[in-house]
C-alpha positions in Angstrom: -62.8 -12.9 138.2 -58.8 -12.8 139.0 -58.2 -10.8 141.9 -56.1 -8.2 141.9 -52.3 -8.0 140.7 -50.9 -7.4 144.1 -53.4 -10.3 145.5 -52.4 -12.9 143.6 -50.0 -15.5 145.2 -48.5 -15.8 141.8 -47.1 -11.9 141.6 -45.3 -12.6 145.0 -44.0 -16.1 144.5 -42.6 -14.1 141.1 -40.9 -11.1 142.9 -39.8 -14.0 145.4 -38.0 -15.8 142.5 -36.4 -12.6 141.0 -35.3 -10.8 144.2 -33.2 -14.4 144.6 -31.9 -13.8 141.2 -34.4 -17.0 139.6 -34.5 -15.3 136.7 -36.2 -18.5 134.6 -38.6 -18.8 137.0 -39.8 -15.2 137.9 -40.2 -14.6 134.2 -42.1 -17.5 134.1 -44.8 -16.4 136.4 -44.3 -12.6 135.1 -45.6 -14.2 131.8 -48.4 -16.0 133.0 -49.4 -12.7 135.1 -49.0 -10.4 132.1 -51.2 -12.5 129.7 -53.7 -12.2 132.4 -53.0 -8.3 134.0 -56.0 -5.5 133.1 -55.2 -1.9 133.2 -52.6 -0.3 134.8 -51.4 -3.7 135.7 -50.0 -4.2 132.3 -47.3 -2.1 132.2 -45.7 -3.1 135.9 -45.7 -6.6 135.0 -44.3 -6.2 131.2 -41.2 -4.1 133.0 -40.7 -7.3 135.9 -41.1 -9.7 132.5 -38.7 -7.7 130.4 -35.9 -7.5 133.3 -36.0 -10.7 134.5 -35.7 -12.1 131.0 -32.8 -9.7 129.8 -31.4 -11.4 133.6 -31.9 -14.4 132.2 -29.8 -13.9 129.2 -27.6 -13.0 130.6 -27.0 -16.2 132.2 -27.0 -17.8 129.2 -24.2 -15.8 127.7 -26.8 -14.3 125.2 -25.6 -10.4 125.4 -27.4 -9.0 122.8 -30.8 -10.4 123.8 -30.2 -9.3 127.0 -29.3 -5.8 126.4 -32.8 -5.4 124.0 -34.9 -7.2 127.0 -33.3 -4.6 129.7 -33.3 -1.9 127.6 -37.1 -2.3 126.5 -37.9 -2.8 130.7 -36.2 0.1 131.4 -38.2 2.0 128.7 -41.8 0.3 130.2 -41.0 1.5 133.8 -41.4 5.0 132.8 -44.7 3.7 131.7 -46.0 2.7 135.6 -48.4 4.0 137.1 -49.2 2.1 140.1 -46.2 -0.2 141.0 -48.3 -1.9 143.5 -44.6 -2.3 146.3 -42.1 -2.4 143.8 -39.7 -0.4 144.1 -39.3 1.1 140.4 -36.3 3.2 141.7 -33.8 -0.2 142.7 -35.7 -1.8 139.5 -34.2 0.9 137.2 -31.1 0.9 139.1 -30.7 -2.7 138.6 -31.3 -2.8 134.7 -29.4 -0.2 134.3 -26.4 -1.7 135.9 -26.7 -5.0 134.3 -26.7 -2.6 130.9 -23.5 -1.4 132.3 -22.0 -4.4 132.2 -22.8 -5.8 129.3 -21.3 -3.1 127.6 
């Protein structure tokens, strides 16, 4: 049995990697985690894999993807119901600002 979301090394070594803007890497683990998450785990760590991904993008120069990743994140925050320490509020603010920019 996986232990719970906010329990498992992997969930903070992935907000580790995206609060120090390593997008590749948080969305990595994010992935791993959400293939894995049960219940209302699933939505928290869709919204961390859609952000860090459209963060990722943008990196790469690849504005359109990016905008659809952050856009879709944005959209699956609303969705949360237990966001386990995140703070959903700086989350949204962050997408949204990225968004901003890309426009």
């Amino acid at each position: 049995m996986l232990p719970p979301l906010e329990d498992d090394p992997r969930f903070a070594e992935a907000l580790a990697h995206f609060a120090h803007g390593d997008w590749l890497e948080a969305s990595d683990l994010f992935e791993e985690l959400f293939f894995e998450a049960v219940r209302d785990e699933v939505p928290l760590v869709r919204a961390l894999l859609q952000i860090s991904t459209g963060m990722h993008h943008i990196g790469r120069g690849q504005r359109r993807a990016a905008r659809e990743r952050l856009e879709e994140g944005l959209r699956v925050i609303e969705t949360v119901t237990n966001p386990r320490g995140v703070d959903l509020e700086a989350l949204r603010e962050q997408a949204r600002r990225a968004i901003a920019e890309l426009r």
